[in-house]
Structure formats: structure tokens, C-alpha cells
N, C-alpha and C positions, 0 to 999 in steps of 0.2 A: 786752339784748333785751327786748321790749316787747311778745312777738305774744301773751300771753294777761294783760296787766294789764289792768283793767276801766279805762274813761278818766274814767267818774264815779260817784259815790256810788252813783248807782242801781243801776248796772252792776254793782257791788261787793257791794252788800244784796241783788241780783238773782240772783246767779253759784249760789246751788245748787240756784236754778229753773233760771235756764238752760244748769247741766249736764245737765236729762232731756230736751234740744232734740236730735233727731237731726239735727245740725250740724255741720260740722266745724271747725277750730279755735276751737272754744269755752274746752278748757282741756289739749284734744290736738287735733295736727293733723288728725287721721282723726275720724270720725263714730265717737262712743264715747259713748251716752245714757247717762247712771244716771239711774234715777226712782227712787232708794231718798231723798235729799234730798225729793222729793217726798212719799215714803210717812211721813216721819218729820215735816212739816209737817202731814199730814194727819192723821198721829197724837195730835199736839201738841194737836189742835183738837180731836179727842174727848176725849182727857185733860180740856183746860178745858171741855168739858162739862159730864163727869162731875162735875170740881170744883164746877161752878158749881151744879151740880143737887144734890149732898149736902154743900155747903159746909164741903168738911174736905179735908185735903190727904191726897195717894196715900199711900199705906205706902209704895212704891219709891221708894226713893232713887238705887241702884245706877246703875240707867236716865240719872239727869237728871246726875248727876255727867259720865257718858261722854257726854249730850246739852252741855254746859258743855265738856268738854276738846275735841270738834271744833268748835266752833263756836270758840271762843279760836283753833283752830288755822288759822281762817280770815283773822285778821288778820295773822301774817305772812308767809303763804304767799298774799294776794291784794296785800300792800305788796314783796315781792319778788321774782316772777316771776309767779304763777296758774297757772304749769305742773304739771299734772297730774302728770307724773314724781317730782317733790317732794312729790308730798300722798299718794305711795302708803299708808303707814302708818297715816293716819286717813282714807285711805278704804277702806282696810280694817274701819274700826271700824264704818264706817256699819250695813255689814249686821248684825252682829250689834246695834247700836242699834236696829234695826229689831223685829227677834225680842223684844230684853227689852221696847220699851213694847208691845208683845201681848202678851206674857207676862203682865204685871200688870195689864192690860184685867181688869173684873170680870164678864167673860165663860165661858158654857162654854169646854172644850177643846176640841170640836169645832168652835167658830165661830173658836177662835185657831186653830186649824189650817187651817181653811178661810183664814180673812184671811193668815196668811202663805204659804199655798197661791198663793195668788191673785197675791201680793205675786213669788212665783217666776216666775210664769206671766208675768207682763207683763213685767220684765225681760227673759227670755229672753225674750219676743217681738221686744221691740226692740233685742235685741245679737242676733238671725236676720234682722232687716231690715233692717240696716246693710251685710250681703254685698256685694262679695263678702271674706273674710276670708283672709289672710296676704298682703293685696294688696301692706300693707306691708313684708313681710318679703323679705329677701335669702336668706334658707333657714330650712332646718327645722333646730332647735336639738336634736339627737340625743345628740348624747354631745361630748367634748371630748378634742379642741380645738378648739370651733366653726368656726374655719376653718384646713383644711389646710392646713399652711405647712411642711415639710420643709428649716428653714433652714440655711445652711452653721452649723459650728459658732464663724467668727467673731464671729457675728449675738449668739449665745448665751453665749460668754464674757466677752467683751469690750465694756466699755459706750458705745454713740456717741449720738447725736444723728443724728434721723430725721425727717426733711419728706417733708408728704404738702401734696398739691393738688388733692385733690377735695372735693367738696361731702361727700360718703360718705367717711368718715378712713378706715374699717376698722380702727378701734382696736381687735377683739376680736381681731386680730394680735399685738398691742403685750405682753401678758404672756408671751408665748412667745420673746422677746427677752429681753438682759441686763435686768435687774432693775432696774438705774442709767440705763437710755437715756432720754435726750430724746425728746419729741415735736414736733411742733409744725405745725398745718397754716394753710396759706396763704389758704384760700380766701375766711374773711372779714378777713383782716388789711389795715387800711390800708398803702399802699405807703409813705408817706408819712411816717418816723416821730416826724416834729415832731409830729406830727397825732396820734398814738396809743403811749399806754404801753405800750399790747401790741406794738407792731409794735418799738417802740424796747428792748424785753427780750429780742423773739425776733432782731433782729439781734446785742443783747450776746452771746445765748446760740451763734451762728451764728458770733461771732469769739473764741468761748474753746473753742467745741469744736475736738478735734483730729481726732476721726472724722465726717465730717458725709456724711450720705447723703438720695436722695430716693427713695422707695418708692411705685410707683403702679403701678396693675393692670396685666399685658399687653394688649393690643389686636391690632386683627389687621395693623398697618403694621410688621411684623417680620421680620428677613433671617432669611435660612438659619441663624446663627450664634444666633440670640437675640437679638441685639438691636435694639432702635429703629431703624427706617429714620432718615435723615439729615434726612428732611423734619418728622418729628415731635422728632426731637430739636434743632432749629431752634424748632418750634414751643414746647416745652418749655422752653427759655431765655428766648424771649420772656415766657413766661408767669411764670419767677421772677427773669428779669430785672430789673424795679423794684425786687427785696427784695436787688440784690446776689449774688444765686445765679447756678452758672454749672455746669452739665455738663460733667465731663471729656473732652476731645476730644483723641483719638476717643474717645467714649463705648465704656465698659468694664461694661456693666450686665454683674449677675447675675441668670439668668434661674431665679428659684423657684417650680417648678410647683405646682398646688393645685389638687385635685380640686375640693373645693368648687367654688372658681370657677371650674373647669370644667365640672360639673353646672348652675350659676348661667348659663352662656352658651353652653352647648351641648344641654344635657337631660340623657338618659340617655347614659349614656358607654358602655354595649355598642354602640348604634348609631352613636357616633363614629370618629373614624379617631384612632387613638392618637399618630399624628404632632399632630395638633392638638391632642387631651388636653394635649399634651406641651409646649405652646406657652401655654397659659390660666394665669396664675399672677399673679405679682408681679416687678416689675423692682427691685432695689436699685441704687442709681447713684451711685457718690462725685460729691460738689458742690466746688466751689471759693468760698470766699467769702473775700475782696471780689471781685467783676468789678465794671469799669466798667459801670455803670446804664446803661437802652437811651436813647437822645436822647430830651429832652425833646418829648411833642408841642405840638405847639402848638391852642394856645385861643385863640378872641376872649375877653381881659380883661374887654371892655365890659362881656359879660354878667353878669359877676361882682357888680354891685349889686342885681342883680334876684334872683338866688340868694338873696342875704344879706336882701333885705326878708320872700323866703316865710320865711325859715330863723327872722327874730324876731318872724313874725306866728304860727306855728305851731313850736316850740323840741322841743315832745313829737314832732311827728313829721319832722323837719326837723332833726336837733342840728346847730348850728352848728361847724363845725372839726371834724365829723368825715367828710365826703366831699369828694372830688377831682373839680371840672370834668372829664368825658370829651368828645370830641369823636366826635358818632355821624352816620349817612349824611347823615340831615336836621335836624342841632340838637345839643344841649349835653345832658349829662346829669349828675347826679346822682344816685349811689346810696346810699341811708341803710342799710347792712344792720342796724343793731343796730335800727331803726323796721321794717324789708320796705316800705321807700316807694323810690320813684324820683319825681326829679322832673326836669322835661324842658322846654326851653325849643328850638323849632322853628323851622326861616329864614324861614316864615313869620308870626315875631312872636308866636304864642303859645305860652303856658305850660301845662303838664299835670302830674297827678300820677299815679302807679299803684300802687295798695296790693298787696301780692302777690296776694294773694288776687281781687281785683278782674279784669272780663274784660278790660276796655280802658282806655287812660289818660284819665284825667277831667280836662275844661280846668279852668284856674282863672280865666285872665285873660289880657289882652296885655299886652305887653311895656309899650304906654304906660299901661294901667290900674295893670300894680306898680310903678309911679316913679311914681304920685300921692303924694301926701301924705296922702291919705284910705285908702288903700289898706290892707285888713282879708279875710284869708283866713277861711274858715269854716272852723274846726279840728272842729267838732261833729259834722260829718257826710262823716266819710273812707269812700266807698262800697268796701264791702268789709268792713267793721269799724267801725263806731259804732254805735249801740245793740245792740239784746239780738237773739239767733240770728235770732228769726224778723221782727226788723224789719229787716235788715240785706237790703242790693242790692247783687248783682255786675254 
């Protein structure tokens, strides 16, 4: 995954200005500014003032040592992901980096108080203008076990191997389970597993388990009995069909109710009907693996050399050999999930890309422009995501 590595130098010398950019995937998907990087650059400048004005160096040392260990901690956390989630610890350090170079400012106390006054004031200004807040959140994290899961007690003894197929795993399920169980979700797994080392471990892991189940939240296409209607449980094979997976038939789910996610899709649960309470949960569903794989569909080939010229003019956001030709209403597609690109070639001969993030797919070219021999994609300017927060176009 690629969605917060910087793509050039600048971008990378750049990234603890343009984390105080109220933007969103800058180094988290949501609008999350620190200007404390910024309050510590602007520190740094009166510091070499001062130096430069009584030509002797600061008595603090403490300061520039912890200024030295985040700054170090930016090279391998911007050469291996730039995800915010992983730099939690020194960004923790920032703040109080902040406090010690005022602290040793040869200043009164009342103007360091004032300046890190000030320094609070504008933070919380812009973590209050980023609202609305828990937009992202599935619930409120109260007490535990974050989500209500009243499992039979096979779940909990005994250890199996468990497939989820949402974009949303709901891993914070998973420690309430045997201790030894497997995971494993599908939803960015190539089907393919010539194609992908993940995909070809989670099939090993799928023919040496002995207990293999699929766990996905209830909906509301459910019979009297609990389970899946027939039409979703059709739909549901299709969907793990390519991996080999196959639903027991007749599907024999377990239906385990959860308040959580029943507050989650209902609201307040006094003003629900407890028959429906009763219904919002998790389905567990023994799988079968091997099933015979759904027919292959069919692709125009042809297009296949035009795929492969965008994929070695652009490699960072295009990897070659790791997406499958799909065939969509009007054209071909490709889906890079480890880049968030698509790239889309249309029956009317041209080609598009779409960054996630991006409103609409941006062409690149036709079909006969990328079978030139001259032909050279602009990798520099992926709209969506090339240069820094506030140059950037959706």
C-alpha cells in the first residue's frame, strides 16, 4: 500500500509542513492537521537567531537530542508506509518538543506561557474545524468488549480458521475467539494466486484447515430461521467463489446477535422492536474448500498490450502482475488496490485512470496513442494525489 508515501524528495522534506494542511489523506485518511511540526520549525528559527545574535550555543541540549530522534524517525516511517498509525509514538514526542524549545527560550515566563498558550489555541482551533468528529467511527469505545459478540462456546474453545469479506474485517471480534484461530479477509486478496503470495498462503491456509468458517455481519435478507435468504447466499458464493470457497448447502449459519451492531443499524434499541434487535448480529457459516472456481469470464486478450504499456510507463502506480482484466458494462478494467488506482480502457477506444481519492476518471490517451512507440504516461501528476495537500486537484 502506497496511499501516504510521498512520490518525490520534496514531498518527503515537505510532509511535516504538509501534515498542518487541513487535508485529508495526507498521512491519515480523514482531515487530522498537526501545526505542532510547524510550531517547532518556527522554533528552530528563533533558536538560530538567538544563536546567531550571541554567537554561543543554547545551554539545552535535552531539547535537540529529542528534536534528532523524530526527525531520524522520519526516514523509516516515510521509506515504509508515511502512515500516521505507525508514527503514533513520536508523534507523541512532538508536543512535549514543543514545550522544552520554550522552555529554554531566554525569555520571561509569562511570554513562555503566553507562546505555548497560543501554541494550544491554534491546534484546538483546527482539530474544531475539521468536524464533524466520530464521523469515522463504527461506535463509541465504552468498556469491553468493544463489540458484543455472545459466541456459542465452540467459537471459544476450539481453534478454526475464519473469512471475512468486507472492506470493514471487524477484527476487534477476533480476540474473543480461540486464541489459535485464523483470519483471513478477502476483500483485497487477488483471486488469482499465481499472481499474489498472499492469496497463494491464504488458499494453503484454507486446505490445511479443518474448521474453516465465513463470518459477515447480518443484513436484513434473512428468513424467519436466521438465515441468509438463498438469493444472498448465491450472491455470497459468487463473491468467494474465485478463492475456491463454497457455503454449505443448505446453508447452516449461526446467527450471533450483537447489540453493538444493533445500536450501529438501528439507534436506540428501547425504540426498536426486539424481534429485530434480535436479528442484527454476525452470521458464522461453515465453508467448504476446494469448490470448483465460477467459469472463467471472458476478456478481449487484445487489450491486454495496452494494459501492459500503461503498467511499464507508470510501475509505482500501475504494478505489473498484480491486477486481473475485469470486463465492466462499457470497457476493461483494472484494479491496482495495493496503488487505490483503477485503470479503465472504454469501447469507445479510450483509456482512463482513477485515483481513489480523485472525483472522476482522468483520460490518458486512446487506444492508438498507447501502441505508439513514443508513448510516455505522465506519472508526475496523478490528480488526486501528486504534489503537496494544497496543490493537489480532485
Amino acid at each position: 500500500m502506497i496511499r501516504f508515501l510521498p512520490d518525490t524528495w520534496r514531498e518527503a522534506l515537505l510532509r511535516p509542513l504538509a501534515m498542518a494542511a487541513p487535508d485529508g489523506n495526507v498521512y491519515v485518511e480523514i482531515m487530522a492537521p498537526d501545526e505542532r511540526f510547524v510550531f517547532v520549525a518556527l522554533l528552530l528559527l528563533v533558536w538560530l537567531a538567538l544563536i546567531l545574535k550571541r554567537r554561543s550555543r543554547p545551554a539545552a541540549r535535552a531539547p535537540l537530542v529529542l528534536l534528532v530522534v523524530v526527525v531520524l524517525a522520519f526516514v523509516p516511517w516515510l521509506a515504509t508506509s508515511g502512515n500516521g498509525r505507525y508514527f503514533i509514538p513520536f508523534l507523541l514526542l512532538v508536543g512535549p518538543l514543543c514545550v522544552a524549545l520554550v522552555y529554554w527560550l531566554p525569555w520571561t515566563r509569562a511570554a513562555r506561557m503566553a507562546l505555548v498558550a497560543g501554541m494550544l489555541l491554534v491546534q484546538g482551533y483546527v482539530t474544531l474545524d475539521v468536524m464533524p468528529w466520530m464521523s469515522w467511527n463504527l461506535g463509541s469505545w465504552r468498556e469491553a468488549p468493544y463489540i458484543d459478540l455472545p459466541l456459542p462456546p465452540q467459537h471459544r474453545a476450539v481453534p478454526a480458521t475464519y473469512v471475512t469479506i468486507t472492506s470493514m474485517s471487524y477484527s476487534l471480534i477476533a480476540p474473543q475467539f480461540h486464541p489459535a484461530a485464523h483470519w483471513v479477509n478477502l476483500s483485497a486478496l487477488l483471486e488469482d494466486d499465481q499472481l499474489s503470495v498472499e492469496s497463494r498462503r491464504a488458499h494453503e491456509l484454507f486446505a490445511a484447515s479443518q474448521r474453516l468458517f465465513l463470518v459477515v455481519p447480518s443484513t436484513k435478507f434473512i428468513d424467519e430461521k436466521g438465515q441468509p435468504e438463498p438469493e444472498l447466499v448465491d450472491s455470497i458464493d459468487k463473491q468467494i467463489g474465485a478463492h475456491r470457497l463454497g457455503l454449505q448447502r443448505p446453508a447452516v449459519c449461526e446467527l450471533v446477535p450483537s447489540k453493538t451492531m444493533a445500536r450501529l443499524a438501528l439507534g436506540k434499541l428501547e425504540n426498536a422492536s426486539p424481534t429485530l434487535v434480535a436479528k442484527v448480529g454476525f452470521w458464522i457459516c461453515p465453508l467448504r474448500f476446494p469448490v470448483a472456481p465460477p467459469p472463467a469470464q471472458e476478456r478481449d486478450t487484445r487489450l491486454d498490450p495496452v494494459f501492459d504499456t500503461i503498467e511499464r510507463s507508470c510501475p509505482r502506480f500501475f504494478p505489473p502482475g498484480t491486477a486481473v482484466t475485469a470486463k465492466i458494462a462499457n470497457g476493461s478494467l483494472r484494479n491496482y488496490a495495493g496503488a487505490d488506482m483503477k485503470l479503465y480502457i472504454f469501447d469507445d477506444g479510450k483509456v482512463y485512470y482513477k485515483y481513489w481519492r480523485a472525483l472522476n476518471p482522468v483520460p490518458i490517451a486512446s487506444i492508438a496513442d498507447v501502441e505508439k512507440p513514443a508513448f510516455a504516461m505522465d506519472c508526475g501528476s496523478i490528480r488526486g494525489r501528486s504534489g503537496l495537500p494544497w496543490e493537489r486537484t480532485l
